[in-house]
N, C-alpha and C positions, 0 to 999 in steps of 0.2 A: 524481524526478530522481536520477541516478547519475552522479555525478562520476569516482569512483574505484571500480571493480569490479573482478572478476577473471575474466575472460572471460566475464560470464554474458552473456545475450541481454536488454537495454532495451525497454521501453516504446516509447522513440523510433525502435529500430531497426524494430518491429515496426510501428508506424503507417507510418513511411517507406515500408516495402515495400508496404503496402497502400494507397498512393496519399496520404496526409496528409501536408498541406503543417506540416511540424514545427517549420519556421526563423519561429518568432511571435514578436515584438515582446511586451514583457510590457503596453504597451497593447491587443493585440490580444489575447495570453491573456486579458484583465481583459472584454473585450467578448464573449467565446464562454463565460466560466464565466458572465458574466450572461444569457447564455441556457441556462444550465446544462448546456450541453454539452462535454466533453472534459477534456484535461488542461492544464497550463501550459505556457509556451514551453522553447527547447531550453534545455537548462543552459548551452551555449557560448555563444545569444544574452541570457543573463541575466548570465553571469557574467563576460563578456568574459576583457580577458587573462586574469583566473585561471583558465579553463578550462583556459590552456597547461601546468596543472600538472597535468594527468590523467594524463601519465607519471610525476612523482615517485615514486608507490608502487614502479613498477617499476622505478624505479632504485634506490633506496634500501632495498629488498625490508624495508621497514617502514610500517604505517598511519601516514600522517602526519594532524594534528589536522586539515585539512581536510575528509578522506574520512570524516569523523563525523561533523563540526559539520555539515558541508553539509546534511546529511537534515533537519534540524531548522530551516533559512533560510525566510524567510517574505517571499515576494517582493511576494506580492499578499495585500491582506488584505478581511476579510468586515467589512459589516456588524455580522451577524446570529450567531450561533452558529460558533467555529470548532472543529475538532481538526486535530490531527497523530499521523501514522503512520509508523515507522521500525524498520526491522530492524535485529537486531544479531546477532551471532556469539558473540563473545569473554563470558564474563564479565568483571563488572567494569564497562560501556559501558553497561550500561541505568539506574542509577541517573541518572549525567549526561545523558545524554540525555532524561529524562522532566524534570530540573533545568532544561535549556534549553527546552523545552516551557514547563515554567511560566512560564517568564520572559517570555515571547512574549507571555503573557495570555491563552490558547487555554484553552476552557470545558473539555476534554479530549484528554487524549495517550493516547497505544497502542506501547510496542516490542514488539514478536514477534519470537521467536526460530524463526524459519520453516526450512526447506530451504536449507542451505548461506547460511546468515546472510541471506537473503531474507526479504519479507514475509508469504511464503503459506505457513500453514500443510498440514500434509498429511494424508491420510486414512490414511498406512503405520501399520504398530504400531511401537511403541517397540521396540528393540533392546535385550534385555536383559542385555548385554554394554556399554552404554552407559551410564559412572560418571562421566566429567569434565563438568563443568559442567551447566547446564543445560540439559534434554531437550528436542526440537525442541517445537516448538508452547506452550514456555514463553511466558506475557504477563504484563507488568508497564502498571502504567497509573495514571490519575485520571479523575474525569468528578466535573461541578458537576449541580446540578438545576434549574438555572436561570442564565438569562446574566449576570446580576448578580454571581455570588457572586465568579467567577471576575478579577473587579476590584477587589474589597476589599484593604484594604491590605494585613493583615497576607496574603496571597498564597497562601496554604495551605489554603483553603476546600471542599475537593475532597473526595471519597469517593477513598481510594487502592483497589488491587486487586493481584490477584497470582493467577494461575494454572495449574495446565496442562491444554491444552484437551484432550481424548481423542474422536477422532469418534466410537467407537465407542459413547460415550456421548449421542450425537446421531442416532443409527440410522446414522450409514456402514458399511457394508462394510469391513475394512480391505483396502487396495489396495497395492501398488508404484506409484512415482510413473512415471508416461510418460518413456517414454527420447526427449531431442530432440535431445544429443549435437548441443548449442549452436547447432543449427538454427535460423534465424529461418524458415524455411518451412514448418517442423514445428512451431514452437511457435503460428504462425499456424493451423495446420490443425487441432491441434487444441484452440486455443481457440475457432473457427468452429462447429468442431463442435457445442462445450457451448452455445455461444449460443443453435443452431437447436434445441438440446432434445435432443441425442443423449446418451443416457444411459450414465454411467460414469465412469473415476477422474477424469476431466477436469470434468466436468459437479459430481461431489462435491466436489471442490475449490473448484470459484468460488460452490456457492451455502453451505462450510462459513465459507468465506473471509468472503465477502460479508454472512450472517447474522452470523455470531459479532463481527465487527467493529463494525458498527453496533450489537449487543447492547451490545459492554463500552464502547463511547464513549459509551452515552445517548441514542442517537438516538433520536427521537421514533417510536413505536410497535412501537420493538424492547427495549422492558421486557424483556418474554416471549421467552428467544433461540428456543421454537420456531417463536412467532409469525414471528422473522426472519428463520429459517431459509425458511419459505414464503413469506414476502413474496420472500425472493430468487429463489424458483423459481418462483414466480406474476411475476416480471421475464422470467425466460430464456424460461419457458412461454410464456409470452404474443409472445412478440419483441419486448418494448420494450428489454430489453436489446441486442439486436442491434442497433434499428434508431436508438438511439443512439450506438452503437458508429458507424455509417455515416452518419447524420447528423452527425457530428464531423467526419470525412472530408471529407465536398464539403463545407460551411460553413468548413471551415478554410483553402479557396484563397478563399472571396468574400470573408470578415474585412478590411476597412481600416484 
């Protein structure tokens, strides 16, 4: 969910143009994640009026505390095992933010310092001209071993972490990130792409993305990030990624 951005291209923008019905009811999010498909509802139908504050930043040409706290809100909650995932830019943000994580009672958190304070890390090399703050693909994080722990009192039960990810140390290639020059029909096309198995900087992204993430959270049989690594490409290979990708899509007009 993106409250407050800066021209990037959403999520939301990119299901809309692909036909997904986006304007969900957080009851109706709560009924498509239990069929384990898709994302949650729009931020404007969760957030009502305070959605109308999506212009602040640009007026006030300052992060105001909304456009941080928001990433860490927890509209709908599990059962079973939860995490949270949020990007950060600035130094400074990701301690607090991993702070608000715990307090959720979430078994594990993740910020990355992705591509222009985004989530996704990237398969480029490091610029070695690049000394302020920390290096893109930096993570900070916790994860429990068990769902238990992560409700005990004293709160603090977590294996913490801290890294910077290097594909290079993963077998990627290093690459230039895809120029989409804030296209939602380019960022569409070539995510379609990686879905159907076409190999290259897009395809490296979602399965370094997608491994390494479920690695540092704990997920269940991504111990081994190279195991994850393939689990995520044994997804895309397969087209069960895809074909939940488009299973979200039509199931998200029938949702009552």
């Amino acid at each position: 969910m993106v409250l407050c951005f800066q021209g990037g291209i959403t999520e939301e923008q990119m299901l809309k143009f692909m036909g997904a019905n986006t304007q969900l009811s957080p009851l109706q999010a709560k009924k498509l994640l239990e069929h384990h498909i898709g994302r949650c509802a729009s931020p404007e139908t969760l957030l009502g009026p305070l959605y109308s504050l999506i212009g602040l930043r640009e007026h006030i040409k300052k992060r105001p505390p909304v456009a941080t706290s928001e990433k860490v809100q927890q509209f709908v909650r599990a059962r079973g095992r939860e995490a949270i995932v949020a990007g950060f830019y600035h130094e400074g943000y990701e301690e607090p933010l991993l702070m608000l994580m715990r307090r959720r009672g979430v078994q594990s958190g993740l910020v990355v310092k992705g591509e222009e304070g985004a989530l996704s890390m990237t398969t480029r090399l490091r610029s070695l001209t690049s000394t302020k703050g920390f290096p893109v693909n930096y993570c900070s994080g916790f994860r429990s071993l068990n769902v238990a722990s992560a409700h005990e009192v004293d709160g603090v039960s977590r294996e913490s972490f801290n890294l910077e990810v290097n594909a290079k140390d993963y077998g990627f290639e290093p690459t230039d990130t895809p120029r989409t020059d804030r296209s939602v029909s380019r960022n569409i096309e070539l995510g379609l792409e990686a879905l159907r198995g076409q190999k290259g900087p897009a395809y490296d992204r979602v399965v370094l993305n997608a491994g390494m993430v479920d690695h540092l959270l704990g997920c269940d049989g991504a111990q081994d990030v190279s195991l994850a690594m393939d689990r995520a490409r044994e997804a895309i290979d397969s087209g069960k990624a895809l074909t939940k990708l488009l299973n979200y899509i039509k199931i998200s007009h029938k949702v009552k």
